[in-house]
MARNU-328633 format. One record per atom (N, C-alpha, C, O, CB): x negated, y negated, z negated; residue in one letter. Coordinates in steps of 0.05 Angstrom, whole numbers, padded with zeros to 5 digits, always signed. Glycine has a CB too. Example, Ala and Ser with C-alpha at 12.3 -4.5 7.8 and 13.67 -1.06 7.14 Angstrom:
<marses>
-00264+00114-00156A-00246+00090-00156A-00264+00066-00156A-00285+00066-00169A-00226+00089-00181A-00257+00045-00142S-00273+00021-00143S-00258-00001-00157S-00268-00023-00161S-00282+00012-00114S
</marses>
This chain:
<marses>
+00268+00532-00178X+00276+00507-00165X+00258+00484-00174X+00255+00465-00159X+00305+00501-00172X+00244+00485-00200X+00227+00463-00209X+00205+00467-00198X+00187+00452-00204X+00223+00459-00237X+00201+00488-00179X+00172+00478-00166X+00178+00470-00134X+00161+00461-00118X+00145+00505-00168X+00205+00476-00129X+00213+00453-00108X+00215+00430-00107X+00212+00414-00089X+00232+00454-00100X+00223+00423-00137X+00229+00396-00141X+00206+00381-00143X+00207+00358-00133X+00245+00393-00164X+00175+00394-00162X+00154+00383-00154X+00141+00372-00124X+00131+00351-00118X+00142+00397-00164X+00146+00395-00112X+00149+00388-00079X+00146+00373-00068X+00131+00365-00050X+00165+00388-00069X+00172+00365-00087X+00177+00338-00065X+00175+00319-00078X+00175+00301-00062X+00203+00335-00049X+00174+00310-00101X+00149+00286-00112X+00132+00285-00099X+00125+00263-00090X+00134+00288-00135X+00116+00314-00093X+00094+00310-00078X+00093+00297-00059X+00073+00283-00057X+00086+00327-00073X+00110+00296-00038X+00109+00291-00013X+00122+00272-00016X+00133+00266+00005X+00116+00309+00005X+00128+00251-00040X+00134+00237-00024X+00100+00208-00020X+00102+00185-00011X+00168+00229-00037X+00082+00218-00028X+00060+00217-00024X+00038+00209+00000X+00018+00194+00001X+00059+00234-00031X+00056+00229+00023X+00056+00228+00046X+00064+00203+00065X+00075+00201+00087X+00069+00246+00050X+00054+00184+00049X+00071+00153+00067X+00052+00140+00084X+00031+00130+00075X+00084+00124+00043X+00056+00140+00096X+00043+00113+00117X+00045+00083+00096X+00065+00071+00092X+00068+00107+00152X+00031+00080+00091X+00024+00053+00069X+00018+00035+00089X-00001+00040+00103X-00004+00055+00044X+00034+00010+00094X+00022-00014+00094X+00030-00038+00085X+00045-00057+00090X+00017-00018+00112X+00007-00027+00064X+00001-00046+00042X-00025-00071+00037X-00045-00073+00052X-00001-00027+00021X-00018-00091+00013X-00031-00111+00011X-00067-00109+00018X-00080-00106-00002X-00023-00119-00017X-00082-00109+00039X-00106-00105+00050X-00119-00136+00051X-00143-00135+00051X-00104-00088+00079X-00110-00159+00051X-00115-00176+00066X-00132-00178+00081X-00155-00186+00075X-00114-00189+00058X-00119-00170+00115X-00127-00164+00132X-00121-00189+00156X-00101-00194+00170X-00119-00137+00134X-00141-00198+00152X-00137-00231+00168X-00167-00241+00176X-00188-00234+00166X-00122-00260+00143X-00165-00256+00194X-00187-00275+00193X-00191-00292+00177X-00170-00298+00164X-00189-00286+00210X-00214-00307+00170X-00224-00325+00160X-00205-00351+00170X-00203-00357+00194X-00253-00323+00167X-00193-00365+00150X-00185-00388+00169X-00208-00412+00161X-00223-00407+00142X-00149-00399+00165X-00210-00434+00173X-00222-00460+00161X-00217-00473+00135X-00196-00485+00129X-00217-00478+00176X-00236-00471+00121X-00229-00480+00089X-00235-00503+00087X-00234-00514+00065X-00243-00467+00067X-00242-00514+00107X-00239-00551+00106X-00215-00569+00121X-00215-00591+00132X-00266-00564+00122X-00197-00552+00117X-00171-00567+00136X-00153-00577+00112X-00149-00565+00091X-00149-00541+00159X-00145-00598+00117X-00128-00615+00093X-00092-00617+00105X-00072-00630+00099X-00146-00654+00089X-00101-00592+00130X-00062-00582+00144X-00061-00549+00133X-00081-00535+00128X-00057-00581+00195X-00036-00541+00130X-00029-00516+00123X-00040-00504+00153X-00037-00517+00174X+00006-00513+00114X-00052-00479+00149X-00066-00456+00165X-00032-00428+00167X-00010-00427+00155X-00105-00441+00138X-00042-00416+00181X-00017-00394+00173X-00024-00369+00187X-00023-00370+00211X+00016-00402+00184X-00028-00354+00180X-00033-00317+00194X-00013-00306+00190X+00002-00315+00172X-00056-00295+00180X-00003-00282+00204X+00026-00262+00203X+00005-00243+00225X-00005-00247+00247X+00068-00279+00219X+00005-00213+00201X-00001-00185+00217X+00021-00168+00206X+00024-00159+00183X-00032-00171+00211X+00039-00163+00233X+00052-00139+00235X+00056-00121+00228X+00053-00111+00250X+00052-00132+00245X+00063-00092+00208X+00066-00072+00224X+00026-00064+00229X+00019-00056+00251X+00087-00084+00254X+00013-00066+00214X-00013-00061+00214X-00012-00023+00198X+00005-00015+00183X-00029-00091+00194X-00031-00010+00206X-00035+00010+00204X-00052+00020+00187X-00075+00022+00194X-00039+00014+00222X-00042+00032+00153X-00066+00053+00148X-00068+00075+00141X-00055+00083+00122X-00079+00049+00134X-00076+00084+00149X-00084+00120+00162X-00082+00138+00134X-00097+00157+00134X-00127+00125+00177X-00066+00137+00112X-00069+00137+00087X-00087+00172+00076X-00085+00183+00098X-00036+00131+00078X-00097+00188+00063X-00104+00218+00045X-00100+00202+00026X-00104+00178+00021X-00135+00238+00044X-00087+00230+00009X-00079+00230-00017X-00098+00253-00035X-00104+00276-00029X-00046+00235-00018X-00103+00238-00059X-00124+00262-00074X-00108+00257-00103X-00116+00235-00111X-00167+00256-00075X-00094+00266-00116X-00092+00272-00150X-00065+00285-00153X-00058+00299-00134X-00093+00242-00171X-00052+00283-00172X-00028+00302-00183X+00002+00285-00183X+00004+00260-00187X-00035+00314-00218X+00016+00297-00179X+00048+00287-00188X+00062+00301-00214X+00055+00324-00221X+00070+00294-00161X+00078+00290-00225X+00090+00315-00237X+00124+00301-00242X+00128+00277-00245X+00070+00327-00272X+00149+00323-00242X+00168+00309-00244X+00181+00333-00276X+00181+00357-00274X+00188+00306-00208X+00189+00319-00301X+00194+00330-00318X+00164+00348-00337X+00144+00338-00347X+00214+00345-00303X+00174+00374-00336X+00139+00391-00343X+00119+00398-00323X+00095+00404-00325X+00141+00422-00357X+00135+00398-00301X+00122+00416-00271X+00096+00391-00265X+00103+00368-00265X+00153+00419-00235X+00079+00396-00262X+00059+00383-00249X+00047+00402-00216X+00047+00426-00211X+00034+00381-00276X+00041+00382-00203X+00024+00390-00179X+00001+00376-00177X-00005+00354-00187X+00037+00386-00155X-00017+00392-00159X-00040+00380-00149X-00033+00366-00116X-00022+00377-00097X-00064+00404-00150X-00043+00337-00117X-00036+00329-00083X-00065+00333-00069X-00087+00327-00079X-00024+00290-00077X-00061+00344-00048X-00083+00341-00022X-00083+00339-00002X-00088+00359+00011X-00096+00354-00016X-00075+00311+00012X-00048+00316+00039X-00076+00289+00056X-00093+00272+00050X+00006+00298+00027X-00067+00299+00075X-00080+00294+00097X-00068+00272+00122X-00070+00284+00143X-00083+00321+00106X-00060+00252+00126X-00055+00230+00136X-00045+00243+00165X-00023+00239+00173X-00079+00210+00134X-00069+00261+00180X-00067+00273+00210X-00056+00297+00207X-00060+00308+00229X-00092+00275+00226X-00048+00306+00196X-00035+00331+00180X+00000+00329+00181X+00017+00335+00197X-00047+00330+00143X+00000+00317+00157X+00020+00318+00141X+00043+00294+00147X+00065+00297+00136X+00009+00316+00114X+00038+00269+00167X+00061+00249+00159X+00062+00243+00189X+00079+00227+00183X+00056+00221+00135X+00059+00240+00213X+00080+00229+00237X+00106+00244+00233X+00128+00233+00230X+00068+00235+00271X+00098+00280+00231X+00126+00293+00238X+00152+00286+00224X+00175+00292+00231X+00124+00320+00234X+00143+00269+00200X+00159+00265+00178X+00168+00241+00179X+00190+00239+00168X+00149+00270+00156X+00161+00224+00187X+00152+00197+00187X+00183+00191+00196X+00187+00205+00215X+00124+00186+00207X+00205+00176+00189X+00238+00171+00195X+00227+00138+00199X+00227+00135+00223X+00267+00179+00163X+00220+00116+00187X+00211+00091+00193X+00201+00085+00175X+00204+00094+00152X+00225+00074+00201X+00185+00062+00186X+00167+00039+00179X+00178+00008+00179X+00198+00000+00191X+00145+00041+00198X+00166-00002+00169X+00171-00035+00175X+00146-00044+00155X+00142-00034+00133X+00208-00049+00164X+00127-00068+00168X+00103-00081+00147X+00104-00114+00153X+00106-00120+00177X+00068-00067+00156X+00104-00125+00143X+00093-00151+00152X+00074-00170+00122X+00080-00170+00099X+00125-00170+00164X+00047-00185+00135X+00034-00183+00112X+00024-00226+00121X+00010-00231+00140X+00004-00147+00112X+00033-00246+00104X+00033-00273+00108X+00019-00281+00100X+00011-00265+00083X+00048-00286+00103X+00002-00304+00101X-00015-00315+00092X-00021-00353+00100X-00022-00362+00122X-00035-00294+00098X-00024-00365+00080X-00024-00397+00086X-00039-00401+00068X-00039-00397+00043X+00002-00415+00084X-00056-00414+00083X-00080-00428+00076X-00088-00471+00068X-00077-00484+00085X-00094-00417+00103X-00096-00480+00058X-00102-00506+00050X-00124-00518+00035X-00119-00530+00014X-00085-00513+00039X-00149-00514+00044X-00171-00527+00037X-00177-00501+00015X-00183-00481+00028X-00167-00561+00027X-00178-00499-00002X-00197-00481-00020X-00166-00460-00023X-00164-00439-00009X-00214-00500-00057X-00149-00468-00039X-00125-00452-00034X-00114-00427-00008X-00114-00431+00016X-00109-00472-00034X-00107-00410-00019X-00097-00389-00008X-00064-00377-00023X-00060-00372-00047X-00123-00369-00011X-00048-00375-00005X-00026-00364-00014X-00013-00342+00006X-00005-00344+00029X-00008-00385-00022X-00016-00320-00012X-00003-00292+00006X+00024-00280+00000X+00037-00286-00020X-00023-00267+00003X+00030-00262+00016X+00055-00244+00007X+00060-00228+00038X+00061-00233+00063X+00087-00266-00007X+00065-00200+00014X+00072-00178+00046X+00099-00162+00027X+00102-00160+00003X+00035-00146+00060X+00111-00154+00046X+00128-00134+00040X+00119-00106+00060X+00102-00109+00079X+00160-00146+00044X+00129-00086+00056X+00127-00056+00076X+00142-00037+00060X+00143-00032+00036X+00093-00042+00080X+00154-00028+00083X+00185-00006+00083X+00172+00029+00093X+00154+00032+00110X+00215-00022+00117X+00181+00042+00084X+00159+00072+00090X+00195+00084+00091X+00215+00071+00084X+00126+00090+00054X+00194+00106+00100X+00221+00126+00101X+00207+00149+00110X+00195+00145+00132X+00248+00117+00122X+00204+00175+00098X+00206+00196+00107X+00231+00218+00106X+00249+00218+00089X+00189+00203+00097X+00230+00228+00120X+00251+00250+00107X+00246+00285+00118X+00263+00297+00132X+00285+00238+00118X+00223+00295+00111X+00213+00323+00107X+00235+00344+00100X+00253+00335+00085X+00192+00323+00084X+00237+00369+00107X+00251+00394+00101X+00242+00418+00090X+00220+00424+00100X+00260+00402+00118X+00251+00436+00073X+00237+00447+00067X+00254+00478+00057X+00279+00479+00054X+00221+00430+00052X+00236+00501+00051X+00263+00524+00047X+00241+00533+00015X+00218+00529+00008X+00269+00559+00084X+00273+00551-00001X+00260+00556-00015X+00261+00585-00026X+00279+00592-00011X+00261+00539-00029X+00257+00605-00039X+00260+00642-00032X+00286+00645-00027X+00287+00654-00004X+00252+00666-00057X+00317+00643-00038X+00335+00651-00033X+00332+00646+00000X+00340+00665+00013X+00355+00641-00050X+00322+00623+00016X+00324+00616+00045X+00347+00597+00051X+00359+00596+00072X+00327+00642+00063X+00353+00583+00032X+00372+00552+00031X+00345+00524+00032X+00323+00518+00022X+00394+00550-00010X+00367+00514+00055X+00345+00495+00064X+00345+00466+00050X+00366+00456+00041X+00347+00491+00095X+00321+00454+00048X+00334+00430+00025X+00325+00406+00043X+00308+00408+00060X+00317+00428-00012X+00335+00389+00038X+00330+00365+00055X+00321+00344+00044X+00335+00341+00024X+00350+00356+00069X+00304+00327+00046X+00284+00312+00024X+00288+00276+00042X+00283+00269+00065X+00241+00331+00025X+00296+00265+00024X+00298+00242+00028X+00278+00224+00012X+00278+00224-00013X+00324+00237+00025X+00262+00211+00025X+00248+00190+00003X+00242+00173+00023X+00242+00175+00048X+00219+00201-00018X+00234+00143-00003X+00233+00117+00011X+00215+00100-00010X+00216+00100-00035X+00265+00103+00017X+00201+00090+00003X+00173+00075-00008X+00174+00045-00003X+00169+00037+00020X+00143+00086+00007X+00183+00026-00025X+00173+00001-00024X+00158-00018-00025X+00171-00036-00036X+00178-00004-00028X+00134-00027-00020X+00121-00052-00039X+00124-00082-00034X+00135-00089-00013X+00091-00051-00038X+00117-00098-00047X+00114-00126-00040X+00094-00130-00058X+00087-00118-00078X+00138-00146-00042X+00084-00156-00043X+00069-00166-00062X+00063-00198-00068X+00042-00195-00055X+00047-00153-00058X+00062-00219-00074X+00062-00239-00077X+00026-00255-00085X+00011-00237-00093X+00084-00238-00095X+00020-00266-00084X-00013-00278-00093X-00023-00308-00089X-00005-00320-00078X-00036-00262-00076X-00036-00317-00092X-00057-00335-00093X-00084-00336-00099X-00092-00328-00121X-00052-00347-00103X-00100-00346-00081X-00126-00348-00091X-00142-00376-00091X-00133-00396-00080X-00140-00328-00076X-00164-00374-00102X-00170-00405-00095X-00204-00401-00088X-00214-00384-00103X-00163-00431-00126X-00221-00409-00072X-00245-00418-00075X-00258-00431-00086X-00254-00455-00085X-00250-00423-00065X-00280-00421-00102X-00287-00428-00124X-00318-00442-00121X-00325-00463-00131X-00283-00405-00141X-00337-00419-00098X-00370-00418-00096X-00366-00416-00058X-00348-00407-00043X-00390-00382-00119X-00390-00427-00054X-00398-00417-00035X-00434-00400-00026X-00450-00416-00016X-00390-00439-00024X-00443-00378-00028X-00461-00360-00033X-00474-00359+00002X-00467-00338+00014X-00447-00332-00048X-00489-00377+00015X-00501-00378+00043X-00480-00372+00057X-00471-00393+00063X-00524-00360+00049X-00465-00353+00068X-00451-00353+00087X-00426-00336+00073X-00409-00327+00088X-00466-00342+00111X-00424-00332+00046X-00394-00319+00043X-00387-00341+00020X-00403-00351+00006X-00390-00281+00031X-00355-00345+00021X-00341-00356+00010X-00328-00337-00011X-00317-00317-00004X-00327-00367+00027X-00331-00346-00045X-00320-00325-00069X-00284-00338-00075X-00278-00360-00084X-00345-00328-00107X-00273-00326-00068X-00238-00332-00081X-00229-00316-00103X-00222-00294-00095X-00213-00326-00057X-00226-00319-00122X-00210-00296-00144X-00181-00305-00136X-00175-00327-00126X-00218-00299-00184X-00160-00280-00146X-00137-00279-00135X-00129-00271-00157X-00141-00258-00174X-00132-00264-00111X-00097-00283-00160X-00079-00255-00181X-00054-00261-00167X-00046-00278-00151X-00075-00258-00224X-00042-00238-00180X-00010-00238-00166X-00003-00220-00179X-00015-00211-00198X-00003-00232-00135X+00032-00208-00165X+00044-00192-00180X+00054-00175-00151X+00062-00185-00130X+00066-00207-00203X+00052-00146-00157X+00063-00127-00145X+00087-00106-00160X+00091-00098-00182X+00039-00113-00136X+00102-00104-00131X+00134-00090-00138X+00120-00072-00115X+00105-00076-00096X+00173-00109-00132X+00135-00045-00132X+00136-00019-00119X+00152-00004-00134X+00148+00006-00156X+00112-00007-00115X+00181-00001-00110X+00204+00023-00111X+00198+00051-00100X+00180+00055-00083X+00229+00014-00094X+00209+00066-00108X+00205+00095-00094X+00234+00120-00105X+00237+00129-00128X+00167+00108-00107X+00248+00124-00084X+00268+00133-00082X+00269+00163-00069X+00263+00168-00046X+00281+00114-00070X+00278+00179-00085X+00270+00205-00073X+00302+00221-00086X+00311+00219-00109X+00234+00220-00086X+00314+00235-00060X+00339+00258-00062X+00333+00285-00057X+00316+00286-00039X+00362+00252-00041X+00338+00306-00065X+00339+00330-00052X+00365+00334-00057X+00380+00327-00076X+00320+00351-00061X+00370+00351-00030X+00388+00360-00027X+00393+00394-00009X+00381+00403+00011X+00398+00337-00018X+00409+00404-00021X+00413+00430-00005X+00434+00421+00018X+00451+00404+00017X+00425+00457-00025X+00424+00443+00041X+00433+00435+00070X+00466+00426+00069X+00467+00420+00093X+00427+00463+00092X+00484+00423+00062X+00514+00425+00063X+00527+00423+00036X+00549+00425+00027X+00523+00451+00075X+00497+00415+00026X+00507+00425-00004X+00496+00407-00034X+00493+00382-00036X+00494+00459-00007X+00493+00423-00051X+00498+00393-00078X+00464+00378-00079X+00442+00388-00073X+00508+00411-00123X+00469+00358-00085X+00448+00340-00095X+00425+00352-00123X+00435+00355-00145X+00468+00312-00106X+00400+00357-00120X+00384+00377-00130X+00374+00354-00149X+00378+00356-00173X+00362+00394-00108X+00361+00332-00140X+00343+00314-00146X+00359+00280-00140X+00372+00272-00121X+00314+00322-00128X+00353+00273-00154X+00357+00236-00146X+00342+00223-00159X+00354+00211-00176X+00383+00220-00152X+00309+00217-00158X+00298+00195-00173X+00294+00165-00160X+00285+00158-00138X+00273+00205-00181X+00303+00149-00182X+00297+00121-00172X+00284+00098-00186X+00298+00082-00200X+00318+00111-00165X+00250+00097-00183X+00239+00082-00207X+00232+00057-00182X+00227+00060-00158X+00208+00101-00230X+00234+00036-00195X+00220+00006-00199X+00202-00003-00224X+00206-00001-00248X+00244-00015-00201X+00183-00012-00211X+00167-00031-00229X+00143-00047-00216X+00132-00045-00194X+00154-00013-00252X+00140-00065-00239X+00125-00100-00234X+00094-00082-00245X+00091-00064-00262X+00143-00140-00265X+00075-00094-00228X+00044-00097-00242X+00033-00126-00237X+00034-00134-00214X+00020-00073-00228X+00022-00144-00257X+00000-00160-00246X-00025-00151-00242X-00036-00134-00255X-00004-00179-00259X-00036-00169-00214X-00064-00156-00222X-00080-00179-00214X-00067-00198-00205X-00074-00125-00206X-00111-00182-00217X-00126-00200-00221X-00158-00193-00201X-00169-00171-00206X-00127-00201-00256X-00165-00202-00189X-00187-00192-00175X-00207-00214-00155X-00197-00237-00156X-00174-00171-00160X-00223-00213-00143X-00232-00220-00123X-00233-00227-00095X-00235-00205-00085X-00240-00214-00126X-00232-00243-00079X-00236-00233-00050X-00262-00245-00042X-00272-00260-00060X-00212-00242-00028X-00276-00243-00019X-00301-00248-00009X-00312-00253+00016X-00324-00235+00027X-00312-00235-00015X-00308-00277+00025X-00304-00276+00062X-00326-00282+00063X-00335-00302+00050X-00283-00296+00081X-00345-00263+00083X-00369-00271+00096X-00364-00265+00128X-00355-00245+00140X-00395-00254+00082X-00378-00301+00142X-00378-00306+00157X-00398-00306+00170X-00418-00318+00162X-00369-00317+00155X-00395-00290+00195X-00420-00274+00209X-00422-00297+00229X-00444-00309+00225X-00413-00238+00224X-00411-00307+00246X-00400-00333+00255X-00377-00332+00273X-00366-00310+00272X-00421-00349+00268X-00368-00347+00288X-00342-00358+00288X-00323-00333+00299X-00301-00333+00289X-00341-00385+00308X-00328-00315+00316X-00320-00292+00313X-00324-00270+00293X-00304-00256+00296X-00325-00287+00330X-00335-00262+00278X-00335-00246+00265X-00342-00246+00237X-00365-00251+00230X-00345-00233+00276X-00319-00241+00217X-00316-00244+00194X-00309-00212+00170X-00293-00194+00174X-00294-00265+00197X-00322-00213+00154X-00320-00195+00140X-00305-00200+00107X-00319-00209+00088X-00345-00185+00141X-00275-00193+00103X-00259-00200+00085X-00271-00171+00062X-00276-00150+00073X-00223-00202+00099X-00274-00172+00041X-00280-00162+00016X-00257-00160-00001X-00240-00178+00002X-00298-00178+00005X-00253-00143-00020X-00230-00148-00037X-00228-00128-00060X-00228-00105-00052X-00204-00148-00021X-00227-00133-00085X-00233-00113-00106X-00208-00136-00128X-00210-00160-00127X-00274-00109-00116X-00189-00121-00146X-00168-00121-00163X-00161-00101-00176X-00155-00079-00166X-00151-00128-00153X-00160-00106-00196X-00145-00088-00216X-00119-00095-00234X-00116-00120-00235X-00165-00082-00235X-00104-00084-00245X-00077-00089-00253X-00060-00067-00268X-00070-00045-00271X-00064-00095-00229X-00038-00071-00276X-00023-00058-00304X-00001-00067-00306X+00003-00091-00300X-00034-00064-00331X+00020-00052-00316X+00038-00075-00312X+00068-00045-00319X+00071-00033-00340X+00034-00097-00271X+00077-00043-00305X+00100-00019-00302X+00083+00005-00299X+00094+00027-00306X+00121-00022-00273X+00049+00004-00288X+00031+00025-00282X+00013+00018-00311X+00008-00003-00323X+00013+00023-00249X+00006+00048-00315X-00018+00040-00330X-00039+00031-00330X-00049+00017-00347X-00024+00049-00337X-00051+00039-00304X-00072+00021-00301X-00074+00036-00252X-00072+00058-00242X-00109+00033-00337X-00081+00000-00237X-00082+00003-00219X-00108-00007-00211X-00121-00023-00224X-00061-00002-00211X-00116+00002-00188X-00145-00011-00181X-00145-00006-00140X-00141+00013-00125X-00177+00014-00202X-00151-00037-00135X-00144-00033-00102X-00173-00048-00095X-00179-00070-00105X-00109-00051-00086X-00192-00032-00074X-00209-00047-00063X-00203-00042-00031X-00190-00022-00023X-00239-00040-00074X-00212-00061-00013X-00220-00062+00013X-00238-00075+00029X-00253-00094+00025X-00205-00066+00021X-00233-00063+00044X-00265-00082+00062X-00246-00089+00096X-00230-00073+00106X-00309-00049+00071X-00252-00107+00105X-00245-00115+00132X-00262-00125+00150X-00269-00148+00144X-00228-00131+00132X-00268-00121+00163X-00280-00131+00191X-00259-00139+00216X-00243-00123+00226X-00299-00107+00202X-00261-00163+00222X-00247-00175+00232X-00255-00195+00263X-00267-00216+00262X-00239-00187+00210X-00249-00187+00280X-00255-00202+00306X-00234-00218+00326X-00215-00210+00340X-00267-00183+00323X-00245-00245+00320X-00221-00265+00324X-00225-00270+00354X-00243-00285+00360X-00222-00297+00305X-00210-00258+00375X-00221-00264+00399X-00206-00276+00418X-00208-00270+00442X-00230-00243+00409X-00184-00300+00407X-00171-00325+00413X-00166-00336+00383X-00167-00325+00361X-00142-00320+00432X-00159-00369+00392X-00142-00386+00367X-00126-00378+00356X-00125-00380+00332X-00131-00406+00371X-00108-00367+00370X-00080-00346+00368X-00085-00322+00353X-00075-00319+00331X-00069-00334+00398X-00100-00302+00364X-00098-00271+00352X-00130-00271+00347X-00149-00284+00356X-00085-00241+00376X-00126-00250+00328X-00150-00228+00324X-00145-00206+00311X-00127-00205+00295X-00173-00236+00310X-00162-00183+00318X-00156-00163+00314X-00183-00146+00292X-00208-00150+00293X-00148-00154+00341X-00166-00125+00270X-00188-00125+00247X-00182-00088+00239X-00160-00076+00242X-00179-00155+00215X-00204-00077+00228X-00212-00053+00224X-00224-00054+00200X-00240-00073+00197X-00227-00043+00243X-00219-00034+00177X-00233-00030+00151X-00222-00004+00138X-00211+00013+00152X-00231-00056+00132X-00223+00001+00107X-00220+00022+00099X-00208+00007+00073X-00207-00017+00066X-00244+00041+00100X-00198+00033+00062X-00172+00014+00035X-00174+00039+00022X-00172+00061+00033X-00131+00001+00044X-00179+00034-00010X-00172+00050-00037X-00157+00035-00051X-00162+00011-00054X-00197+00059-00055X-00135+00048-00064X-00118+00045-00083X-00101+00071-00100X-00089+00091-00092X-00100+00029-00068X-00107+00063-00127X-00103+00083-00144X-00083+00069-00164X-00087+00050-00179X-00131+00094-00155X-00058+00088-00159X-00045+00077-00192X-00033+00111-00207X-00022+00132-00200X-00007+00046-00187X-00040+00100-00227X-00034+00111-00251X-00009+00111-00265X-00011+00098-00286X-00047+00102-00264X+00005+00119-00263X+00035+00108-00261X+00058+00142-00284X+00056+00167-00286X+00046+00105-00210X+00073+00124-00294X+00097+00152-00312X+00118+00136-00327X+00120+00112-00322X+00078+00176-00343X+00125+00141-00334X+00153+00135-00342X+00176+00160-00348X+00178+00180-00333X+00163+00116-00319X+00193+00155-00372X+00207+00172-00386X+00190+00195-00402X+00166+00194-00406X+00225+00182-00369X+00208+00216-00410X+00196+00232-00422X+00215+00264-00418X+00234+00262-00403X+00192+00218-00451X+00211+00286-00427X+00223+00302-00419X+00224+00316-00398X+00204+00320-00384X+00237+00297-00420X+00255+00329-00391X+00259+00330-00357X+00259+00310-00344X+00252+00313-00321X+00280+00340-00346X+00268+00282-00353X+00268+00263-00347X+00233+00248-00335X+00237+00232-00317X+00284+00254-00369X+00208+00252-00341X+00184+00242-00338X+00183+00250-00310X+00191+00270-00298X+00162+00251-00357X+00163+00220-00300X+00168+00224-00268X+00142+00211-00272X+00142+00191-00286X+00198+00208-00246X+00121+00218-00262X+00091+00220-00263X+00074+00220-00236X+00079+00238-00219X+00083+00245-00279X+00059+00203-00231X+00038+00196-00209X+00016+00186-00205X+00016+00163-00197X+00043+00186-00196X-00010+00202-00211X-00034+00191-00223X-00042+00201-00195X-00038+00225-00190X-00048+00202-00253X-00053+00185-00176X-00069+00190-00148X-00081+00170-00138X-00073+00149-00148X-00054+00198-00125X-00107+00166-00114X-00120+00156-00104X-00109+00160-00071X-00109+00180-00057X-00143+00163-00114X-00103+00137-00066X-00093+00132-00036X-00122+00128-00029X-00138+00123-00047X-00070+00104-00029X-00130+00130+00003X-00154+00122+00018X-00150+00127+00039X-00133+00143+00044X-00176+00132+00013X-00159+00120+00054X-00160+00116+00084X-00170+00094+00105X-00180+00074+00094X-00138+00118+00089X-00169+00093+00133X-00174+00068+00151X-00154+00054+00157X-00135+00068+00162X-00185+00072+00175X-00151+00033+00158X-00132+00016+00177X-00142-00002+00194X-00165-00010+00191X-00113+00001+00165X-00130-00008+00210X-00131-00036+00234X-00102-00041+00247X-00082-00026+00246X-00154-00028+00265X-00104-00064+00259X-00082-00078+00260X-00087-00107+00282X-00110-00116+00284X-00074-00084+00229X-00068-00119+00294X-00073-00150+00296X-00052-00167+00284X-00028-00163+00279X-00075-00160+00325X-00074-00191+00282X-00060-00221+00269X-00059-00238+00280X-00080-00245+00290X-00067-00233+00250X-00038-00254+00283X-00033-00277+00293X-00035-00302+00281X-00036-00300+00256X-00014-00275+00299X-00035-00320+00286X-00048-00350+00278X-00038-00372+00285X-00035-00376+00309X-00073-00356+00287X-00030-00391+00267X-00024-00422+00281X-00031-00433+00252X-00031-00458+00248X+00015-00431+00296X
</marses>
């Protein structure tokens, strides 16, 4: 049964992440009025590469985005804010993941796997330089991430119930270079610690603003945390590298 139970640590791996990318256009950094972006429900295509382990059982993850998560996929919810004021920047996203995968194990009792993926994240940045056509902002903030996982046999008793929370700050860069008034390329490299031992998130965005109102943006996203807690049967362990593409649109006033 403990290498079912790894299992499904594993999987719960398998999430459609959408998470902190800041994935926006460039707004005007000479406006002395609040700016404001809101993207939806933005998309990233997430692979998973490193290990889980729940108690002594360790696994290796290798899960595949086009593979492994629509069939599973129970809901989503993302929304990712942003307000802007002359050199200042202030962000925050939340995103809701739900899977719920099945699975059998030799006796041929079926187990039913519930898990649920939270983040938020909160930030600020400020402009500091301007380098010919990109603007340098360092950022810090603090990120929350829940993750809730049940097994259960079909009709029958509760196998598994883990439920960890924890805070990281992290501290990093962003880097808007402006190609011109349509087309902007957002940069972004942070690192952080906190409830994780150690986290590290870069992205890149390309972004095409093609009204006042909307634009719409494409890039690629790494994020790795390092993450354990307890000890025993009790140790619930997650050392992996998220990666993948996303795109999405944003809206503007």
């Amino acid at each position: 049964m403990k290498a079912n139970f790894c299992f499904s640590i594993t999987f719960y791996l398998v999430v459609v992440t959408f998470s902190s990318t800041s994935a926006y256009a460039a707004p005007s950094r000479s406006s002395d009025e609040w700016q404001f972006s809101l993207a939806p429900l933005f998309l990233w295509g997430m692979n998973i590469d490193g290990t889980s382990q729940l108690g002594p059982v360790e696994a290796p993850l290798d899960l595949s985005f086009t593979d492994d998560i629509f069939e599973n996929l129970s809901a989503v919810f993302t929304v990712h804010f942003e307000a802007h004021k002359n050199d200042l920047a202030l962000f925050a996203e939340y995103q809701y993941t739900e899977l719920d995968p099945s699975t059998s194990v030799p006796n041929g009792a079926e187990i039913d796997i519930d898990f649920t993926n939270q983040l938020a994240e909160l930030g600020a940045g400020y402009r500091v330089a301007t380098w010919g056509n990109t603007d340098v902002e360092p950022i810090i903030g603090a990120r929350w991430t829940s993750q809730e996982l049940k097994n259960q046999v079909r009709g029958g008793p509760v196998l598994v119930d883990v439920n960890e929370n924890w805070w990281d700050a992290f501290g990093g860069v962003r880097l808007w270079t402006h190609f011109n008034e349509k087309w902007s390329l957002v940069s972004r490299g942070d690192i952080g610690a906190g409830g994780s031992d150690f986290v590290w998130n870069v992205s890149f965005i390309l972004d095409y603003q093609f009204k006042k109102w909307g634009s719409v943006f494409l890039g690629y996203r790494w994020l790795d945390y390092d993450y354990d807690s307890g000890s025993g049967p009790d140790r619930y362990a997650y050392d992996a590298l998220q990666q993948g593409p996303l795109a999405g649109i944003n809206f503007h006033w």
